[in-house]
C-alpha angles and dihedrals in degrees: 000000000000097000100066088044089070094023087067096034091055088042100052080043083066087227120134118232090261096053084052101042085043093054091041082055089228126127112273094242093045091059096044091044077056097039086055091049080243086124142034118244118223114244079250094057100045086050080056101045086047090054093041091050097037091243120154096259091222099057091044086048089050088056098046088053096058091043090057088049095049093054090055095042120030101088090055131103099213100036091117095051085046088047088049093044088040089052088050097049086048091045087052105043081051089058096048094252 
């Protein structure tokens, strides 16, 4: 999960959880509650966080997608054949289909 993505990067970064909030320019507890996967970060935020941590932004914004649809999914029954049905739909509409 996204969290520990950051939580490590900050960490191997040597920088404790205030010098980064402080240079992301977000409040201390929001970034721990992130960074413990208690709270959702915003698409803006994750950009930022990729900047701040030197990440490729594409592949940070990858994982906070499938976080999101885990979230929404992962209790369901029928989320793979959702997933299935939802890649299909992506793959088509990329087609022009």
């Amino acid at each position: 999960m996204i969290g520990e993505i950051l939580r490590n990067k900050r960490e191997s970064k040597n920088l404790l959880l205030r010098e980064a909030a402080s240079a992301l320019a977000i409040d201390q507890a929001l970034l721990s509650k992130i960074e413990r996967n208690e709270r959702k970060a915003t698409r803006d935020q994750v950009i930022l966080f990729a900047k701040f941590y030197g990440l490729q932004e594409s592949e940070l914004i990858s994982e906070w997608l499938s976080d999101k649809i885990i979230d929404n999914l992962c209790e369901d029954p029928n989320s793979e054949k959702a997933l299935e049905r939802a890649l299909k739909k992506i793959r088509d509409s990329k087609d022009g289909n």
